[in-house]
N, C-alpha and C positions, 0 to 999 in steps of 0.2 A: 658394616652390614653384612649379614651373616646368614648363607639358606642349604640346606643340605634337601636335596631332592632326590625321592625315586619317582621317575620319570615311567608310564606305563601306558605303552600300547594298548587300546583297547581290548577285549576279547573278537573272537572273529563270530562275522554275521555270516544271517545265510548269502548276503548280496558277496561278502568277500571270497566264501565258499566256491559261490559259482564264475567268479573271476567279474565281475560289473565297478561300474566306479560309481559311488557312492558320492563323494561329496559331501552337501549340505542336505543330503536326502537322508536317510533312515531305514534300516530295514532288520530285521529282530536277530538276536545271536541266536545261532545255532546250537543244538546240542551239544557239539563240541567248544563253542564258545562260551557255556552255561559251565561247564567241568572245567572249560581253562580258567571264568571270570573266580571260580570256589577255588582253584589252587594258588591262584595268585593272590587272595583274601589269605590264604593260611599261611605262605610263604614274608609274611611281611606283618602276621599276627601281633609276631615279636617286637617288631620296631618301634621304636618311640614317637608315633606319628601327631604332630597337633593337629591337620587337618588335612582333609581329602579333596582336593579338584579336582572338574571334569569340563570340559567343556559342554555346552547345552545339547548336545546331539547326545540322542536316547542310546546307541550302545556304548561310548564313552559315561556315562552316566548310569543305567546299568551295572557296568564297572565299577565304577566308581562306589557305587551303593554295598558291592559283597565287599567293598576290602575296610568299607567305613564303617560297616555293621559291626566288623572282629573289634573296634576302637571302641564304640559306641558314640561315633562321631556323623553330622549331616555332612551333605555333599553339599560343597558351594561349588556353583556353577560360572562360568566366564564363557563367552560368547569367543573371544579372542582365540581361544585352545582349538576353534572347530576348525575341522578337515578343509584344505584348501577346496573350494568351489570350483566344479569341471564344467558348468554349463551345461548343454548339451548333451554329452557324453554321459551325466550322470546317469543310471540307469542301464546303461550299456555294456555289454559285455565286451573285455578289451579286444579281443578278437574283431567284434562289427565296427569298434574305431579305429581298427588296425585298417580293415579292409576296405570302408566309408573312403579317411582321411589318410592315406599313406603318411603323406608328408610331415601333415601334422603330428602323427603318432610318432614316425622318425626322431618330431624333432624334442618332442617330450624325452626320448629315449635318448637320445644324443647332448642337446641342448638344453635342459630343461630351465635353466635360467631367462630361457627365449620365448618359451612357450607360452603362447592363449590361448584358452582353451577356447571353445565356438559357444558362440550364445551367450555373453557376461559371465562370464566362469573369470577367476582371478589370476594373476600371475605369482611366481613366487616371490616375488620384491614385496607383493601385496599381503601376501600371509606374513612373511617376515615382519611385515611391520607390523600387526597388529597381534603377533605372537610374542615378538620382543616387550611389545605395551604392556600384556597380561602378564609376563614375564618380570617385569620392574617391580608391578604391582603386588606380587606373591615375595618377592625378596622385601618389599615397605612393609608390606603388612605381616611377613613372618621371620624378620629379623630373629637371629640364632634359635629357628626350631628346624625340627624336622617337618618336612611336607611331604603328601604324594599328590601326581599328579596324571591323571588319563587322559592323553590328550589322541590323535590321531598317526598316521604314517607320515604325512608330509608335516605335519603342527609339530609333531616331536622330532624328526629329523632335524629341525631350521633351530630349536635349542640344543643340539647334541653337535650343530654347526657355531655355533656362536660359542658354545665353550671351548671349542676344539679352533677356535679362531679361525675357522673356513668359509668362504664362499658359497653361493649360491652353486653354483655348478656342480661342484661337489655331492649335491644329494644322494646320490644312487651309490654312492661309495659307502654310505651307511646301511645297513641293512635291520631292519627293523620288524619278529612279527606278534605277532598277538599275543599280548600280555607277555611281551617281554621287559624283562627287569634292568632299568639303567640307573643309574645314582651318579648325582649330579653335585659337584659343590660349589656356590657363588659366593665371593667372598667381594670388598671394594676393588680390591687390587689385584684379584686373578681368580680364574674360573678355572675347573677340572675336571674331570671324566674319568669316577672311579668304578667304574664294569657299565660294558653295554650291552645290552640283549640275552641278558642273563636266563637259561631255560629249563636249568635242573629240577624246577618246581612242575613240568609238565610230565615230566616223565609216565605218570600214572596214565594221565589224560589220554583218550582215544588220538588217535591222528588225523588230523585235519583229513577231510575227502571232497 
């Protein structure tokens, strides 16, 4: 079993602009995210792609839609790919969860294999599991194609962990931003990490503010 993945950041919203956590919430791309979601559509024109994922949250999806138009491909959606759930926090700007909840923000920062977020928000043991699921699922069902995939900052972080055979804790050591380009290959017997966070495609693009 056979999957060669590019793996993509969604475009940036206006909630990332203004530094808020999102989560399972929603909030529209930006201008800049509208220019980055068009060059990441052209930067992957070429590729051989059979199909586009995204998970069900609207700027993953979004996404999803400029890079599946250049195919003339639909976007299938998986729930599995969405942004880990912040509770609480969603909606906030990291600043007022800095200042709210010290500790807790600390321990996001430090620990984040430790962390709950307030309010039913998830941990990352719990994204992992249900990103590895939709993660099986796209290797069964696209055995030796090419895919792409939009998924979020922490959903695609925990597969660019899993091929790099790392731990949870480790997430912050990957850096990750909007519509960055990572290629991914799963094979039975071993997984790899052929470029992450790829950005020469943005260059045109205005810069994030």
């Amino acid at each position: 079993m056979a999957l060669r993945l590019f793996l993509i950041r969604h475009a940036q919203t206006v909630w990332n602009r203004d530094r808020r956590y999102q989560g399972w919430q929603d909030s529209p791309l930006s201008d800049v995210g509208r220019g980055q979601a068009e060059a990441v559509a052209r930067a992957l024109s070429q590729e051989p792609l059979k199909a586009v994922s995204s998970s069900t949250l609207g700027r993953a999806r979004q996404t999803a839609e400029a890079i599946a138009a250049a195919h003339g491909l639909p976007v299938r959606e998986d729930a599995d790919f969405r942004e880990m759930a912040f509770g609480e926090w969603e909606g906030l700007c990291f600043d007022d969860c800095k200042a709210q909840d010290p500790d807790r923000f600390r321990l996001w920062a430090d620990e984040p294999h430790r962390f709950v977020p307030p309010g039913g928000g998830e941990t990352l043991e719990d994204v992992r599991t249900r990103v590895l699921a939709g993660l099986e699922r796209l290797r069964r069902e696209h055995d030796a194609q090419v895919v792409c995939l939009v998924a979020h900052g922490v959903s695609a972080r925990i597969i660019i962990l899993e091929a790099l055979g790392l731990p949870l804790e480790r997430v912050w050591s990957i850096h990750l931003a909007s519509t960055g380009i990572s290629e991914l290959e799963f094979r039975h017997d071993w997984m790899a990490l052929h470029r992450m966070n790829t950005l020469v495609h943005l260059d045109a693009v205005p810069v994030a503010r």
